[in-house]
Each structure stands twice: as structure tokens, then as C-alpha cells.
C-alpha positions as CSV (number, residue, x, y, z in Angstrom):
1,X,-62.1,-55.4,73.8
2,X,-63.3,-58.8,75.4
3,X,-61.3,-61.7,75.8
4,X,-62.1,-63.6,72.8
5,X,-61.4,-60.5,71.0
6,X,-57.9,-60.5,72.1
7,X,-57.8,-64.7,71.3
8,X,-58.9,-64.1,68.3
9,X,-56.1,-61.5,67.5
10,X,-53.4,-63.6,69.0
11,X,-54.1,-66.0,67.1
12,X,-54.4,-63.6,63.9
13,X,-51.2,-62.9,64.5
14,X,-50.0,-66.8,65.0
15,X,-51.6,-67.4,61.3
16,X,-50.2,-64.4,59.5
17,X,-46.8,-65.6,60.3
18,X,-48.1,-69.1,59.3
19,X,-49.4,-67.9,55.8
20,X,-46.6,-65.8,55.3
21,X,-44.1,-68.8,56.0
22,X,-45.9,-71.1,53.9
23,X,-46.2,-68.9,50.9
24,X,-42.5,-67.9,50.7
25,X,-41.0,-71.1,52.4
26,X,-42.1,-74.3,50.5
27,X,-39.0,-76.2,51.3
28,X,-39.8,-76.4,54.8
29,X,-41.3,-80.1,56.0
30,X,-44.6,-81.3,54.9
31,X,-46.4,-81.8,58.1
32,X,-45.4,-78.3,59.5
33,X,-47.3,-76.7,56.8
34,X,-50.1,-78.7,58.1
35,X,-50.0,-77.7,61.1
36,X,-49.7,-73.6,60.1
37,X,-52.7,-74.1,57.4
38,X,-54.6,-75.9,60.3
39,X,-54.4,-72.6,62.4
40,X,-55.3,-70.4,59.5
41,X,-58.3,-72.7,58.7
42,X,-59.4,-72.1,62.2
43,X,-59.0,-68.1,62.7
44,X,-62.4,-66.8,62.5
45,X,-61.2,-63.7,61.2
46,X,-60.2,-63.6,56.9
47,X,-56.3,-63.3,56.3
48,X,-55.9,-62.2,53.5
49,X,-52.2,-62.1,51.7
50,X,-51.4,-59.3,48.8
51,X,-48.5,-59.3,46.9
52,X,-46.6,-55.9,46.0
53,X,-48.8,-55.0,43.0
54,X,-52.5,-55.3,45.2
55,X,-52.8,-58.5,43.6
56,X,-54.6,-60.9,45.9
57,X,-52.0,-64.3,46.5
58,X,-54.2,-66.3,49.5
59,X,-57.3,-66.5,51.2
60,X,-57.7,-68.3,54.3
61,X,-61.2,-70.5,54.5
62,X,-62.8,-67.2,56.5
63,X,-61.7,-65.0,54.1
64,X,-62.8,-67.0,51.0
65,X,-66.1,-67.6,52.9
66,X,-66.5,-63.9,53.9
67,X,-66.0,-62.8,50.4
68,X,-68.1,-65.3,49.2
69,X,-65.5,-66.4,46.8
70,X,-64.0,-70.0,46.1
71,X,-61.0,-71.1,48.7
72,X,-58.1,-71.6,45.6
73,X,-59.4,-69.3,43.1
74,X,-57.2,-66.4,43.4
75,X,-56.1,-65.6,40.0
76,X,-56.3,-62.1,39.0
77,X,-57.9,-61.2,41.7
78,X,-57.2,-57.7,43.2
79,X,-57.6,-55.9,46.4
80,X,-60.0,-53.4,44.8
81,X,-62.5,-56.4,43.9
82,X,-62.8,-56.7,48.1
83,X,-62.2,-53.2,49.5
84,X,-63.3,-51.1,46.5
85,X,-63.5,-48.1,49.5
86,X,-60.0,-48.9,50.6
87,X,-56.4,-48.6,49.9
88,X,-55.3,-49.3,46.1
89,X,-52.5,-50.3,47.1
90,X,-49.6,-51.7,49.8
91,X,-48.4,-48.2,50.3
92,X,-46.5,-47.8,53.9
93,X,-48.1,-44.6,54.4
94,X,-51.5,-45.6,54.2
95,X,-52.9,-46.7,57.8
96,X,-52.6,-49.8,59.2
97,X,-56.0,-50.0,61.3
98,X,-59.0,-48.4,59.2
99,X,-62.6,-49.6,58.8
100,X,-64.6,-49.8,54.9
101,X,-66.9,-51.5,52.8
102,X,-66.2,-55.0,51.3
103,X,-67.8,-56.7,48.4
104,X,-68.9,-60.2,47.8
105,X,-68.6,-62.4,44.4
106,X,-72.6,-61.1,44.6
107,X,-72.2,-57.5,44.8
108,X,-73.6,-57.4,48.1
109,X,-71.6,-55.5,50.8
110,X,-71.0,-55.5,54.5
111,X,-68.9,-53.3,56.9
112,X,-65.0,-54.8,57.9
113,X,-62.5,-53.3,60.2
114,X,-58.8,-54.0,58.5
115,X,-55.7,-54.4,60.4
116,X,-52.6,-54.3,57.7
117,X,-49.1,-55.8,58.8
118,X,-46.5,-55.4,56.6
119,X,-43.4,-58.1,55.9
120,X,-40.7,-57.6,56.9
121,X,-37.8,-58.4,54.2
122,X,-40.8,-59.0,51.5
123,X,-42.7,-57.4,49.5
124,X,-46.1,-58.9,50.5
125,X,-48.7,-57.3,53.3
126,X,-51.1,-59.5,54.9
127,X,-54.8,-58.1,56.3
128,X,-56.7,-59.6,58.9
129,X,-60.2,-58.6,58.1
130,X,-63.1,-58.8,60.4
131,X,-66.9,-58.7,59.3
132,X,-68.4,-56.0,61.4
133,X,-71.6,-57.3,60.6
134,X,-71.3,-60.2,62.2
135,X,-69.7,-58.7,65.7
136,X,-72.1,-59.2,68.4
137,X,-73.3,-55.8,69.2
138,X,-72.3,-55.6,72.9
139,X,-68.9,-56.2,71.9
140,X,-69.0,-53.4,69.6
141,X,-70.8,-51.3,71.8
142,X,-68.3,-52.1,74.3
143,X,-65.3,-51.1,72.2
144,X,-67.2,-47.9,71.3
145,X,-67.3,-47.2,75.1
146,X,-63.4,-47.6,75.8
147,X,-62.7,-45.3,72.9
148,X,-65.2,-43.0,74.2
149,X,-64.2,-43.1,77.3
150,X,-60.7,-42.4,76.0
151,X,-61.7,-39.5,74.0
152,X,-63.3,-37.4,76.7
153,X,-61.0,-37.8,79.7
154,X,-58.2,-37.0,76.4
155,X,-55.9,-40.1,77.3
156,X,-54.4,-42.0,74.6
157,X,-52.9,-45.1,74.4
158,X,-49.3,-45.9,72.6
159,X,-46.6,-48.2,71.8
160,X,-43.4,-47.5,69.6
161,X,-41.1,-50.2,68.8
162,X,-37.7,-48.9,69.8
163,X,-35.8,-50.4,66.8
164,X,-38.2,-49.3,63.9
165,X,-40.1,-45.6,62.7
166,X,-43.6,-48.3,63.8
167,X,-46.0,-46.8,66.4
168,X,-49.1,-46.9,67.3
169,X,-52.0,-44.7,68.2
170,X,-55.3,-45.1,69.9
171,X,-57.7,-43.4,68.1
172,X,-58.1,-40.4,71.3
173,X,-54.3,-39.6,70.5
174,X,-55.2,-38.5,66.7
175,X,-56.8,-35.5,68.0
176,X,-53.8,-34.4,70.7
177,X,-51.8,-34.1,67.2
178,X,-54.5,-32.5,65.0
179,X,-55.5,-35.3,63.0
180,X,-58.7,-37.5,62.7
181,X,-58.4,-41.0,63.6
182,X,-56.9,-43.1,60.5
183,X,-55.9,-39.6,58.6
184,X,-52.3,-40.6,58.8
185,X,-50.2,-43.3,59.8
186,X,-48.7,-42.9,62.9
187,X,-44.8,-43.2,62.8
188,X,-42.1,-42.1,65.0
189,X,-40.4,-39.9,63.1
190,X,-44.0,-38.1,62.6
191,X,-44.1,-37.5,66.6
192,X,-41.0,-36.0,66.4
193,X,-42.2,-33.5,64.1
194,X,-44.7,-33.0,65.8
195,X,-43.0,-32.1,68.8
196,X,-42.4,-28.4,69.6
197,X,-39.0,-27.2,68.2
198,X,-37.9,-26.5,72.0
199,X,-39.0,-29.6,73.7
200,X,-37.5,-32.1,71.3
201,X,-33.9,-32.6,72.7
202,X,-35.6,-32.9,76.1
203,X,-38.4,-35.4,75.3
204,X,-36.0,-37.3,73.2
205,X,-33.5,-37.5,76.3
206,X,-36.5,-38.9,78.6
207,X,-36.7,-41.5,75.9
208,X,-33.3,-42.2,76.2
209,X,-33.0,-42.9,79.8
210,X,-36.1,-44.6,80.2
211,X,-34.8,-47.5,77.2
212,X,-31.1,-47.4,78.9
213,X,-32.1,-47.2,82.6
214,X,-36.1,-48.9,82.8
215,X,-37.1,-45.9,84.8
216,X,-40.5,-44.8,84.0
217,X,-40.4,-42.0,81.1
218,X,-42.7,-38.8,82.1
219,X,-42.6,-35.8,80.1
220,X,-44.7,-32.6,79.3
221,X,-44.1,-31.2,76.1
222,X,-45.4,-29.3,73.8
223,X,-47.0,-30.3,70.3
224,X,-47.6,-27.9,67.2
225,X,-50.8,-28.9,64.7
226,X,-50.8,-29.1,61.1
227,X,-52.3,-25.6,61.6
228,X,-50.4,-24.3,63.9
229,X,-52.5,-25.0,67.5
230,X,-49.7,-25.3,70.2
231,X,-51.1,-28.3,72.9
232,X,-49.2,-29.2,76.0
233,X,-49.4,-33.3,76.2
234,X,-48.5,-35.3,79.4
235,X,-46.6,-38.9,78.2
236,X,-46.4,-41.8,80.5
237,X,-44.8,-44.7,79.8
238,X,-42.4,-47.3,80.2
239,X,-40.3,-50.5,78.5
240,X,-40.7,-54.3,76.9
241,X,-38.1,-56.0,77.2
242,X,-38.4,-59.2,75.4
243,X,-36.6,-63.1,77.1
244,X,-32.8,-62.1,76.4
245,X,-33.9,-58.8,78.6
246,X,-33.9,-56.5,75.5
247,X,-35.7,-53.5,74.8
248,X,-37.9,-53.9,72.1
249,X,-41.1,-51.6,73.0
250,X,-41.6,-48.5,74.7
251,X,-45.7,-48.3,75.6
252,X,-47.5,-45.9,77.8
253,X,-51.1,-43.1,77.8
254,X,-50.8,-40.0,77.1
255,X,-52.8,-37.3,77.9
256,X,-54.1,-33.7,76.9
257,X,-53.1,-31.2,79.7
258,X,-53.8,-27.8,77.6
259,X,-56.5,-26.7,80.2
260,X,-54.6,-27.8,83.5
261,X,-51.6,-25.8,81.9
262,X,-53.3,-22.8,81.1
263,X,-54.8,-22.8,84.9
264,X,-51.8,-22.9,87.0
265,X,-50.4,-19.9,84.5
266,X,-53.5,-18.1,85.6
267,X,-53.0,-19.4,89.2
268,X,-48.9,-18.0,88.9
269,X,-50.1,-14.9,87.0
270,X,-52.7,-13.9,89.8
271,X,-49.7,-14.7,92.5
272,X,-47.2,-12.6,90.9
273,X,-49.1,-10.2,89.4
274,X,-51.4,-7.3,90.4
275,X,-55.1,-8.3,89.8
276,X,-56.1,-4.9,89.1
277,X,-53.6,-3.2,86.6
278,X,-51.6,-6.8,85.7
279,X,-48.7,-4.8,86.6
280,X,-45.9,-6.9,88.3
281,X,-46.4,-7.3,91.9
282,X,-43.6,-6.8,95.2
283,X,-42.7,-10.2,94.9
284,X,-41.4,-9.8,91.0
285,X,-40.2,-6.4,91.4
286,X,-38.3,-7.5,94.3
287,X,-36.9,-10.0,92.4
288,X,-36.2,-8.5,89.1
289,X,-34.4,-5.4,91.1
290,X,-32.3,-8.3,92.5
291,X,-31.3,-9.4,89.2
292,X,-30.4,-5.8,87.8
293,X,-28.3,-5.2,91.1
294,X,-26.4,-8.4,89.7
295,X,-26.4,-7.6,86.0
296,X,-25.4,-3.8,86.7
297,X,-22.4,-5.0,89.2
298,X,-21.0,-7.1,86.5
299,X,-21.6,-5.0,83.7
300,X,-20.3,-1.4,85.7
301,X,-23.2,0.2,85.5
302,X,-26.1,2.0,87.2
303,X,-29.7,1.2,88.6
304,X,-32.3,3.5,89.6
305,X,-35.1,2.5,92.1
306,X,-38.1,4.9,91.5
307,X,-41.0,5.6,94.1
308,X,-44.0,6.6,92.6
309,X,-46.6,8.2,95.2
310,X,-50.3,9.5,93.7
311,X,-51.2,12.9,94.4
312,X,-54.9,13.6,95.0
313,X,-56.1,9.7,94.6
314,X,-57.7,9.6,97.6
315,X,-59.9,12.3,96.6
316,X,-61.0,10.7,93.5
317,X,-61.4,7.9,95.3
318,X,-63.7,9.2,98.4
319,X,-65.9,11.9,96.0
320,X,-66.3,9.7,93.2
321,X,-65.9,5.8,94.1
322,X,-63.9,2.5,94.4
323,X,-64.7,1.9,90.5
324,X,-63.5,5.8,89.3
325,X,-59.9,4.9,91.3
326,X,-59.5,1.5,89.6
327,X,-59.9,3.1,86.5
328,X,-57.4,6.2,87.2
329,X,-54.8,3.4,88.8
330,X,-55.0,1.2,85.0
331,X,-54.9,4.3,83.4
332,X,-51.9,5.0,85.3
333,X,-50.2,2.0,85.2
334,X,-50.5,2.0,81.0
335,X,-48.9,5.7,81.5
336,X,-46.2,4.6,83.2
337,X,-45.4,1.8,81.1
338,X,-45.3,3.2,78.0
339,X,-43.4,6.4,79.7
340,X,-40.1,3.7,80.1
341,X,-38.4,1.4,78.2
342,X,-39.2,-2.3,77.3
343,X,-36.6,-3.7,79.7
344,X,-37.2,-1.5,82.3
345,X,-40.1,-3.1,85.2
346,X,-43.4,-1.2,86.4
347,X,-44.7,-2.5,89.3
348,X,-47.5,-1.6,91.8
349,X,-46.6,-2.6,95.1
350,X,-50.5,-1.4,96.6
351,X,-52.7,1.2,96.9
352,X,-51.7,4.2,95.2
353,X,-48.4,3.2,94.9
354,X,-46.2,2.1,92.2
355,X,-41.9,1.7,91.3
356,X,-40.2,1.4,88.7
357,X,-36.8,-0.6,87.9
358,X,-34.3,1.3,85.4
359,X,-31.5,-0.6,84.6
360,X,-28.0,0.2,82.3
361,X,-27.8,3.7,83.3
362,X,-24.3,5.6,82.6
363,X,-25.1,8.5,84.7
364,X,-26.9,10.1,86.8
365,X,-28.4,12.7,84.1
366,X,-30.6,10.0,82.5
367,X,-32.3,9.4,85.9
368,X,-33.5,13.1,86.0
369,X,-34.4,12.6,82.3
370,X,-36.3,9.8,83.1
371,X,-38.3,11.3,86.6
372,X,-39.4,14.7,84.8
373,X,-41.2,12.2,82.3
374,X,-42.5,10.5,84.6
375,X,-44.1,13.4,85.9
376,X,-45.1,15.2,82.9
377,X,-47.2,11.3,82.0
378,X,-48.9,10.9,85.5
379,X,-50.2,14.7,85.7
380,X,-51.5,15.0,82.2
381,X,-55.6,15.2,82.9
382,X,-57.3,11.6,82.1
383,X,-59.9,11.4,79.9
384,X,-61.8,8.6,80.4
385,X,-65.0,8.2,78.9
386,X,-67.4,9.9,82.2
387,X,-64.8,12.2,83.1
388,X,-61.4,14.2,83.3
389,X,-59.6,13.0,86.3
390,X,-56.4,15.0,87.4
391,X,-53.6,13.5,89.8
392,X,-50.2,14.4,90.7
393,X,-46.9,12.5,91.3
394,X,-44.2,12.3,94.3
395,X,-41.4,10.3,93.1
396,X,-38.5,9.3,95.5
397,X,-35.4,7.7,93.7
398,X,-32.4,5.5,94.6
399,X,-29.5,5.3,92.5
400,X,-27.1,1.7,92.5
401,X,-24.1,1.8,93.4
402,X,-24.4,5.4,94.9
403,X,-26.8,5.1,97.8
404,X,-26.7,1.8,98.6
405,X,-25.6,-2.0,97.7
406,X,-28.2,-4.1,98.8
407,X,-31.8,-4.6,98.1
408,X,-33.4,-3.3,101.3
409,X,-31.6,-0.2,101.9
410,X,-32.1,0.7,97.3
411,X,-35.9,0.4,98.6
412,X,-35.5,1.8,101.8
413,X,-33.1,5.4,100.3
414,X,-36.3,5.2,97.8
415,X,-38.7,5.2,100.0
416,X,-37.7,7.8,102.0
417,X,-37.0,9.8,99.6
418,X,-40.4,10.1,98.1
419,X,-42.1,10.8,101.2
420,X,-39.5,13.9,101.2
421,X,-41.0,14.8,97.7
422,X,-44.7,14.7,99.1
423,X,-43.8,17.0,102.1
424,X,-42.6,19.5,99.9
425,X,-45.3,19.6,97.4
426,X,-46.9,17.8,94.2
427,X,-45.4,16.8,90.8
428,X,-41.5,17.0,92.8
429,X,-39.1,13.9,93.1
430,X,-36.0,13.5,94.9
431,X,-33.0,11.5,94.8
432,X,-31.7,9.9,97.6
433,X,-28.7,12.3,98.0
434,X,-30.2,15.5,97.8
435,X,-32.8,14.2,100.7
436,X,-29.9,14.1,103.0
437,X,-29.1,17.8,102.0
């Protein structure tokens, strides 16, 4: 928007509350009003003044000349007979910034952008109207560019007046919410719909603080569509305070962060996560074991620590190939899973190698449960697609409290224990305990 765009809008704004003073404010002096309907007569853009019903109450001189239709001559005239492609009607709902087709007296028409501002404590709107077809086209072209540019780098620009529901959209920030530009009019209380059910209370208390302290509001939240699209947004922003030092405007960009979100996931998947079977890696394990030590000390009960060694993998792996051994490892790692419950962990901690976290046990009975299943999954033959791949299992388990209280000496019993199991033979396990027998 060029300078003499923004002029042109300040002083839009200077006539509406002119017009709208001198229609509902006759007692006021004489050469006042000449001074407001000096300004109006000035404003290149038309100002039009509706009352309640859509019935047309004033024209300004650009107005009356734009719709080619006398200056005074106002009676039953309608908003229909100059937008017959807009609003019927001074609805709050409708938009307040949209673009259609107006009408002259001759039945000729031309393209006008519409801003609508509604009264406050009456019942009349006013529209500024601007005749598109009169813009110069580098201006236009220019305004085309900044939304544009807005619209691809997915940065929006806002304002919310603290002590009313009014805000405003760019049109880039339709689109973060699901909507085309203009579809709705953008209120607060809409946003806040908007806003994921578990990010409100924070995004409202960043809100908060940045109106009470002036410290600049930053927040990433998360935003549900009309159809049920879940976008992460980035909001920037700070305050207006107005001369008494008053908040009155909260303003700001905000931006469309889906795609950055979604890549440092995959970035803090691929670091805590084996890339191969997408099983939990040593650092998770490790840390989820830590969590059951805690939850099982408070609770009274037991954790198990289970070393899971492949028998015969290395043969698969030299005779038939790297790409045979990943699939037998996934293959595994699904067995495994499903062999334990929900809120139990499977890990592979490398190679051949996996554990397994098993948490509110009563006694040591389930753990044997548990390992001969274990067993009884790994060695079943594996049919997968270009062959029938056999392995083995040599399990070495650690029981909490019983062998040990800390995490390195759990992993360290466990440990031991299963190369105990592989000396003896395949498809074995051992518990820490009956290693030192």
C-alpha cells in the first residue's frame, strides 16, 4: 500500500466520523459542520452512510459522482441499487473488507473494494468505497505483490482491539484457519475457537501477560479447521497503548509452522528412535527404565529388565545379506512387541540386540511367564515373502528390587545374565539369581 493510499485512508477515517457526527448531531455549531462536510467533500474515496434497514441516508460528492447519482437525492435508495453483488444488509457477521460489482444510475458497472465500519452506539454503518477501476495499476499490482508475498512465506498480519470481539485478518491468515479470504468475519471469540482445545488456557495466558506487562507475546499453538486439519501457527505480537498509556490494541504476524514442526519431530524421532525397526533406542529405554524404577518404588512393586540376544543372525546375515537381516530384525521387533503389553517398552539397543522393560509385576512367576513367550515368538520360523528364516533367543533378565536398585547394575545383572543363557545353549534365559548359582 503506497503512501497516498494510507492518506487517503486516514483521512477516510477523519470523514466517517465527520459524516457520522453531522448526521446524528445537528445541534452542534454551524461552522463545524462546515468544516467536517469540507473534508468529506474532499476524500477521493465514496462514503457512503446506511441506516439499519440498508436504506442509503448520505453520499459524499465522490460517492454521488462514482454512482453517477445526484449529491441530495437519497430517498428510497437502497444498498442493493449500488452493490447488487454485496451484502443485503448491515449484518455484523458479514465481512468488513470484501471487493464486488457496483452499479451506476446507467446500469453500467465497475469493480469497488468496500471497507464497512460499524457505529458504535447506533444503528447506522458507513462504507468507504473505492473504484477499482480507477486505481493506477502499479498500485494495484503492488498490493497484489504484498499479499502475495504474504501468502507464500504463510505470515499473516493482525490486530485485535483488547476491549471488543473486533480483529483483523490479512487475507494470508484466512488460510492458517481454513477459510478463504472474506468467508467470515474475523472476530476474537472465532480465534478462540479456533484454537486447539489444549492450547487455549496457555495462548490466552500469553495474552494476558503481554496486555498487563508490554512484554512481547510469542506463542505456538495449535489450530483445528472447520474440517478437522490440525496446523501448528507461530503468533508474534505486541501492544498499543493509546496517550493516557492504555492498552487498546494487541497487533503482531503470524505465521504457518506445520512443516518446521513436523521436521524437528522427525529430527527427535530419528534421535531417539532406532532408524531401522522404529523401536525405542538406549537413550529412551534408559530413560523409561528410570521412570518404572521410580513408579515401581512408590507403588511396591516389581520391574523386570530383559536381555534379548539373537541366535543364528549372523548367519542369516553373512549367507544371505545386509537386506535379509534387516528384514528378520523388523520382523522381530513387531514379534516382540506384540508378544508384551501396551505399557511395557521394546527397545533395540544395536545389532542383534534388543530389551525389554516390564513394569507392575507382583512376582516373580509372571517374569518366567513372560520369558518362555518371549521365546516361543522369536523362534517361530519367519515367513517372509523370499524365504523361511529361523533364529533363536538368549534372554538374560533382572528383576527390581531383587538384584539391584540402580539403573546400571538392573542392566549390568541383565546383561550378564544373558551371556550366561548363550553359553549354555539356544532358546534358554536366565534370571539374575540363578546365574550366580
Amino acid at each position: 500500500m503506497t503512501y497516498v493510499d494510507y492518506l487517503s485512508i486516514i483521512f477516510a477515517f477523519v470523514a466517517v466520523g465527520a459524516l457520522a457526527y453531522s448526521v446524528h448531531s445537528r445541534r452542534q455549531a454551524r461552522t463545524t459542520l462546515n468544516v467536517f462536510d469540507t473534508l468529506i467533500a474532499n476524500i477521493s474515496d465514496g462514503i457512503v452512510t446506511l441506516g439499519a434497514d440498508g436504506s442509503v441516508q448520505a453520499l459524499n460528492a465522490a460517492a454521488a459522482e462514482m454512482f453517477d447519482q445526484p449529491e441530495g437525492a437519497v430517498s428510497g435508495l437502497r444498498l442493493t441499487d449500488l452493490l447488487p453483488d454485496g451484502p443485503e444488509n448491515t449484518d455484523r457477521t458479514q465481512a468488513t473488507e470484501y471487493r464486488s460489482n457496483a452499479m451506476r444510475s446507467n446500469g453500467t458497472t465497475f469493480p469497488v473494494e468496500v471497507k464497512r465500519l460499524v457505529l458504535r452506539g447506533q444503528n447506522e454503518c458507513v462504507l468507504i468505497v473505492r473504484d477499482l477501476s480507477r486505481v493506477r495499476p502499479d498500485a494495484h499490482e503492488e498490493e497484489q505483490r504484498f499479499k502475495q508475498s504474504q501468502y507464500f512465506a504463510r505470515i499473516g498480519t493482525w490486530d485485535w482491539r483488547v476491549d471488543t470481539d473486533e480483529l483483523y485478518w490479512s487475507d494470508a491468515i484466512y488460510g492458517m484457519f481454513g477459510y478463504k479470504p472474506g468467508e467470515v468475519t474475523p472476530t476474537y471469540s472465532l480465534f478462540c475457537d479456533a484454537v486447539h482445545p489444549d492450547d487455549k488456557e496457555r495462548v490466552r495466558e500469553g495474552e494476558i501477560r503481554c496486555i498487563e506487562t508490554g512484554q512481547n507475546h510469542d506463542e505456538e499453538y495449535r489450530v483445528v479447521w472447520p474440517n478437522g486439519t490440525i496446523r501448528w501457527l507461530r503468533e508474534t505480537g505486541n501492544v498499543i497503548k493509546d496517550e493516557a498509556g492504555e492498552t487498546v490494541k494487541m497487533m503482531g504476524v503470524v505465521r504457518d509452522i506445520t512443516e518446521e514442526r513436523e521436521e524437528v519431530d522427525q529430527i527427535r524421532d530419528l534421535a531417539f528412535h532406532d532408524p531401522l525397526t522404529r523401536l525405542p533406542n538406549r537413550i529412551i529405554f534408559e530413560d523409561r527404565l528410570s521412570r518404572a524404577i521410580e513408579r515401581a518404588n512408590r507403588h511396591q512393586k516389581q520391574v523386570a529388565v530383559v536381555f534379548i540376544d539373537l541366535d543364528g543372525f549372523k548367519l542369516i546375515n553373512d549367507e544371505l545379506g545386509h537386506a535379509a537381516g534387516d528384514r528378520v530384525l523388523v520382523n522381530t521387533g513387531q514379534r516382540l512387541v506384540n508378544a508384551v503389553r501396551a505399557t511395557d517398552t521394546v527397545a533395540r539397543i544395536g545389532g542383534d540386540e534388543f530389551t525389554i522393560i516390564l513394569e507392575d509385576l507382583d512376582n516373580d512367576a509372571e517374569v518366567h511367564g513372560v520369558a518362555k513367550k518371549i521365546i516361543g515368538t522369536v523362534s517361530t520360523p519367519m515367513e517372509l515373502g523370499d524365504g523361511t528364516y529361523h533364529v533363536g533367543a538368549s534372554l538374560g533378565i533382572s528383576i527390581y528390587p531383587e538384584h539391584a536398585r540402580t539403573l546400571d547394575t538392573l542392566i549390568h545383572v541383565a546383561d550378564q545374565a544373558m551371556y550366561a543363557a548363550k553359553a549354555t545353549g539356544t532358546n534358554l534365559y536366565r534370571i539374575g539369581w540363578e546365574m550366580a548359582d
